[in-house]
C-alpha positions as CSV (number, residue, x, y, z in Angstrom):
1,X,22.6,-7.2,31.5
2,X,25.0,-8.9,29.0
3,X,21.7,-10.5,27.4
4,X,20.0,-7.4,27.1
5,X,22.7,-5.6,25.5
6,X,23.1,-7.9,23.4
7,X,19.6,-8.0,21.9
8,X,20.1,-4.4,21.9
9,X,22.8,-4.7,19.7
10,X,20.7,-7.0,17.2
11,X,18.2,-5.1,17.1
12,X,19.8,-2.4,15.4
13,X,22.2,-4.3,13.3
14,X,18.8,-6.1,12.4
15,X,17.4,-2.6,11.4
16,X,20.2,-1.3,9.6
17,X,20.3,-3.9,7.2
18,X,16.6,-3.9,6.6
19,X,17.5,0.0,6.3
20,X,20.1,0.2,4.2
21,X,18.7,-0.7,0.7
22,X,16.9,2.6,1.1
23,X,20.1,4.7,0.9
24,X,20.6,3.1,-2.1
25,X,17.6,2.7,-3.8
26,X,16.3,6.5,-3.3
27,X,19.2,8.5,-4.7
28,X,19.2,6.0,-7.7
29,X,15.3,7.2,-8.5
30,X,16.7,10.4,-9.0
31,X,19.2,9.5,-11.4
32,X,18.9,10.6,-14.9
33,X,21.7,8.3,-16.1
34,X,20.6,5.6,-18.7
35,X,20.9,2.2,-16.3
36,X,20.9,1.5,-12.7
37,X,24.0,3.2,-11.3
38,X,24.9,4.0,-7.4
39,X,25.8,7.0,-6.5
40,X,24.4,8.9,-9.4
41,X,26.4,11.3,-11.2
42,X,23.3,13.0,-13.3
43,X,20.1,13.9,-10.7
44,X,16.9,14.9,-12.4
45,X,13.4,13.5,-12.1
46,X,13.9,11.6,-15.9
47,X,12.7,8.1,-14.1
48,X,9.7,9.7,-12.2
49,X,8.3,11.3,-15.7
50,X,8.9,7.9,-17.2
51,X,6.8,6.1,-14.8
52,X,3.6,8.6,-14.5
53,X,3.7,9.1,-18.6
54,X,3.9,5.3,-19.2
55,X,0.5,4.0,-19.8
56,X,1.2,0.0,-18.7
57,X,2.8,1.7,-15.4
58,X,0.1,3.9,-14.8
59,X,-3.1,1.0,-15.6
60,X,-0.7,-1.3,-12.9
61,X,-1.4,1.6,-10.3
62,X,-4.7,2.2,-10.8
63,X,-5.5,-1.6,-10.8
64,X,-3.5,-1.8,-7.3
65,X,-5.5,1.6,-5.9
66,X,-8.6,0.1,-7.0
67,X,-8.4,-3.3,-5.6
68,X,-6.5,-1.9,-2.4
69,X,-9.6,0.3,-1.8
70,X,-12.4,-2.0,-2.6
71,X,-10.0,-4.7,-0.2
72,X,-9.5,-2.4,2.5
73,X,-13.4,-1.5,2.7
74,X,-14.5,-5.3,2.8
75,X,-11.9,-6.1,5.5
76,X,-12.7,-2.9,7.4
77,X,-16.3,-4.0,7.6
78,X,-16.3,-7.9,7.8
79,X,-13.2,-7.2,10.8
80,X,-15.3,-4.5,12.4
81,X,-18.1,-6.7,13.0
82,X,-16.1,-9.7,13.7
83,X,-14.4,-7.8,16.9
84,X,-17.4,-6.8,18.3
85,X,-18.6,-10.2,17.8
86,X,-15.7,-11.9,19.1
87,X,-15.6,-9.5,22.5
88,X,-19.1,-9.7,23.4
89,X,-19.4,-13.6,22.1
90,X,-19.0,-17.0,23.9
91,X,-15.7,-16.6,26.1
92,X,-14.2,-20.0,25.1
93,X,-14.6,-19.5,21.2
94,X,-12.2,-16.0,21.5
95,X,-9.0,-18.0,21.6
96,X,-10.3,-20.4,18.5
97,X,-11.9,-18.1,16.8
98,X,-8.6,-15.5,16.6
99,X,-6.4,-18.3,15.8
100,X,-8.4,-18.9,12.8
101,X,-8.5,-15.1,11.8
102,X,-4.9,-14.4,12.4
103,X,-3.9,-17.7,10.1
104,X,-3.8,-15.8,6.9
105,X,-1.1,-13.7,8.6
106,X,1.2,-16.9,9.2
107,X,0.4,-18.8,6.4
108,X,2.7,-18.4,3.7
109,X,1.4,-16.5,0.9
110,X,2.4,-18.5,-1.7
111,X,0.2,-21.6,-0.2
112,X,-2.5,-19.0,0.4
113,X,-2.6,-18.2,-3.3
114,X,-1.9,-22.2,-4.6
115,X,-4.8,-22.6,-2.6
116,X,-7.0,-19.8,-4.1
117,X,-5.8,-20.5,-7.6
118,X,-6.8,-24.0,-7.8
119,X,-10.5,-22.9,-6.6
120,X,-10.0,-19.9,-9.1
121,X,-9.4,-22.2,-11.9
122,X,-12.2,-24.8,-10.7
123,X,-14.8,-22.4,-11.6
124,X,-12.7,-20.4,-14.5
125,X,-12.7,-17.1,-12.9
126,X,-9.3,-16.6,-12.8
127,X,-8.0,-12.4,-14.0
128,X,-11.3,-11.7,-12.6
129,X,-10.6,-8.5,-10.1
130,X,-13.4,-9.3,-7.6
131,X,-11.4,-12.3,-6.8
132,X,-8.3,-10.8,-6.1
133,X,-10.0,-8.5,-3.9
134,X,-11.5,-11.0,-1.9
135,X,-8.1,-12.7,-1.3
136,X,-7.1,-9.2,-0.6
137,X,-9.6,-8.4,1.9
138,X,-8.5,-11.7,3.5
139,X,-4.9,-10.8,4.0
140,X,-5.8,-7.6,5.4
141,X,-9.0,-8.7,8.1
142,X,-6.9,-10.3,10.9
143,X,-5.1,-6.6,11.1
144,X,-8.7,-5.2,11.4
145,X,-9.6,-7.2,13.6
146,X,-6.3,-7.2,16.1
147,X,-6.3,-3.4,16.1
148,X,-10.3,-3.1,16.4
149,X,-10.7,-5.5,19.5
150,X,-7.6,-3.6,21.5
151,X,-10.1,-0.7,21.2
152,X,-13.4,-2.7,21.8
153,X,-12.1,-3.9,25.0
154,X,-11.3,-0.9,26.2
155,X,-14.8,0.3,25.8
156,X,-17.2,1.7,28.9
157,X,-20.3,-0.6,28.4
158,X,-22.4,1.1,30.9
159,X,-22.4,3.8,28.0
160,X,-24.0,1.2,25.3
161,X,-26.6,-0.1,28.1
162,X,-27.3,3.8,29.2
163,X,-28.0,4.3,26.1
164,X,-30.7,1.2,25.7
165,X,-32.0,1.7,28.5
166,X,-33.4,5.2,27.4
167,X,-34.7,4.0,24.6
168,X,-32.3,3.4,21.6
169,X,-32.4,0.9,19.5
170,X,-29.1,-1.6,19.1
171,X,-28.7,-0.1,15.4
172,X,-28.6,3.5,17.0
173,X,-26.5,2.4,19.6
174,X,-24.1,1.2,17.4
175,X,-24.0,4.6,15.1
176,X,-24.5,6.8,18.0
177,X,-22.3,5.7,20.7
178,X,-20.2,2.5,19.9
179,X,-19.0,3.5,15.9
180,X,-18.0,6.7,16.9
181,X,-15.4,5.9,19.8
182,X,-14.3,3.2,17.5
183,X,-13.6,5.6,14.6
184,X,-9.3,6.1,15.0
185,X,-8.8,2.3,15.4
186,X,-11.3,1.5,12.4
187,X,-9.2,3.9,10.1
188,X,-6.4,2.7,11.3
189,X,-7.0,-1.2,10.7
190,X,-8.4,0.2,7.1
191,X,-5.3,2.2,6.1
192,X,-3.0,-1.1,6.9
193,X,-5.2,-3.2,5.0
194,X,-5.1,-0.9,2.2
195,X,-1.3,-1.3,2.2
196,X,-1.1,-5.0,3.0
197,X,-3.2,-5.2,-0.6
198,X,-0.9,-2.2,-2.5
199,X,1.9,-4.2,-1.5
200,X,1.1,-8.0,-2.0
201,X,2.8,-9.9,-4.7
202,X,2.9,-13.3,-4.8
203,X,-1.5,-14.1,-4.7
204,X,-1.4,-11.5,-7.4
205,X,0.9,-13.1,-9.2
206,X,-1.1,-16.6,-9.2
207,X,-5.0,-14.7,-9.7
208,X,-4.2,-12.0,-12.5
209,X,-3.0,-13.5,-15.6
210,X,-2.9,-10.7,-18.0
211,X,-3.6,-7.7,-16.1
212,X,-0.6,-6.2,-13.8
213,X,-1.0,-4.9,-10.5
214,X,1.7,-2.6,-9.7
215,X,3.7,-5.3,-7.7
216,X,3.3,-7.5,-10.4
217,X,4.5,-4.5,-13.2
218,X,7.9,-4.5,-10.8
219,X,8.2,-7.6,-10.3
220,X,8.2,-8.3,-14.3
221,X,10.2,-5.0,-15.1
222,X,13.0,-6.5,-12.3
223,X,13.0,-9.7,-14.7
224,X,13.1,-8.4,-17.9
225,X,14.4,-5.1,-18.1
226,X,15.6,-3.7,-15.2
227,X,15.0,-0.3,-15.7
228,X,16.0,2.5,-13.6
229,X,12.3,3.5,-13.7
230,X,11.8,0.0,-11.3
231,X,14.3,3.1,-8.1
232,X,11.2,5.1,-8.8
233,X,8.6,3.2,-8.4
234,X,10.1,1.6,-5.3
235,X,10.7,4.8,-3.3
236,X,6.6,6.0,-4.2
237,X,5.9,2.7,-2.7
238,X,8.4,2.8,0.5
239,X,7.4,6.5,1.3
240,X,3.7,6.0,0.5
241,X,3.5,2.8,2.8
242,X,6.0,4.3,5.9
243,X,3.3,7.1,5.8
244,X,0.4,5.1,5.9
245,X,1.6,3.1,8.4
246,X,2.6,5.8,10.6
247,X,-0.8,7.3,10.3
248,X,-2.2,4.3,11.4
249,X,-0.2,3.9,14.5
250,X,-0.9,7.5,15.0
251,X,-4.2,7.2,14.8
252,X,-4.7,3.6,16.8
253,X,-1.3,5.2,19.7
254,X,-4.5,8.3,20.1
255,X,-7.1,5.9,20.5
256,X,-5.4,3.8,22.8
257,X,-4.4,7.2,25.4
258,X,-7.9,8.7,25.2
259,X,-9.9,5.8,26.5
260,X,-7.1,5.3,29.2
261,X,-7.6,8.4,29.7
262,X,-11.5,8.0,30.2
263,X,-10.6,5.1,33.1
264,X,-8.5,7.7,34.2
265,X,-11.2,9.6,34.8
């Protein structure tokens, strides 16, 4: 009892700290005073204007939207595949074969990206945005892959072999019966690897000499400047990221209850 209260306890002195910036860093973004200042005494939307008219701020988050889309859609499709081929594979490679998936996600970045950068540099391709989206999609494919085998597991076979056995082909199968009860967790393993690439910092930092993601604009504006623009920026980022990531567990928590409550059934 005393144990449990007292995780209970960390917990939320665990979540209050990782809270708490936010109280701070949100009223500051709508401050129109000239430097970083907590509480604000002059609220306006000065910083917000600043960031969307500045044309290095707004090439940064087009450059991060781009390669967090083109990221998200690799991972989506490479992790896809992988899940169904890790369910319905050789039972004694599932164990391996997720350890090595789920390795980019305990892996420290920055050895991930030393890593990248030296082969980067090898064959002189470093800046170039294809890259960056392939260490992206890398970053974000164990989540695909986690969220899309919960759900693949949980699938009624007999359907799929129903199916066959009345004619249609695996491809048709696939599209027809297998893609579409897959749909929520797919988006949802999409939309976190979207994020997991809007959001990364250090590869970027390693990969794209001369051209800014939005991290990287941040990170650099933090250094050098320390703008109040830098509140601004922040909070689009927090509340853009706590809403994707609540429509992913929306989507994958739906998911999850309807085919539980198929077996119901």
């Amino acid at each position: 009892m005393k144990t449990s209260k007292a995780l209970s306890i960390f917990f939320w002195v665990a979540a209050a700290f990782l809270i708490l910036p936010l109280f701070i860093a949100v009223p500051i973004s709508f401050s129109n005073n000239e430097f970083l200042r907590f509480p604000p005494t002059n609220l306006g939307l000065r910083w917000y204007w600043a960031y969307l008219l500045d044309e290095q701020w707004r090439d940064a988050t087009l450059l991060s939207l781009r390669v967090a889309l083109f990221s998200s859609l690799l991972a989506t499709s490479v992790g896809t595949i992988t899940a169904l081929a890790i369910d319905r594979g050789v039972a004694h490679l599932k164990g391996p074969l997720l350890t090595i998936i789920g390795s980019p996600v305990v892996i420290p970045h920055i050895f991930m990206a030393l890593g990248i950068f030296v082969i980067a540099l090898r064959f002189n391709i470093l800046g170039n945005e294809a890259v960056l989206i392939g260490a992206h999609a890398t970053m974000g494919l164990p989540f695909v892959v986690l969220i899309v085998l919960a759900q693949v597991q949980q699938l009624d076979i007999a359907i799929e072999r129903a199916a066959r056995i009345h004619g249609a082909t695996p491809v048709r199968t696939f599209f027809s019966i297998t893609l579409p009860s897959l749909r929520p967790s797919i988006i949802a393993g999409a939309i976190i690897a979207f994020f997991t690439s809007f959001d990364e910092l250090t590869v970027a930092l390693f990969l794209m000499s001369g051209n800014e993601t939005l991290p990287m604009r941040l990170w650099a504006n933090m250094r050098l400047d320390i703008s109040p623009v830098i509140a601004s920026v922040a909070t689009v980022l927090i509340v853009a990221t706590t809403a994707g990531m609540l429509v992913a567990e929306f989507l994958r928590q739906r998911a999850s209850d309807r085919e539980l409550g198929g077996l119901g059934h």
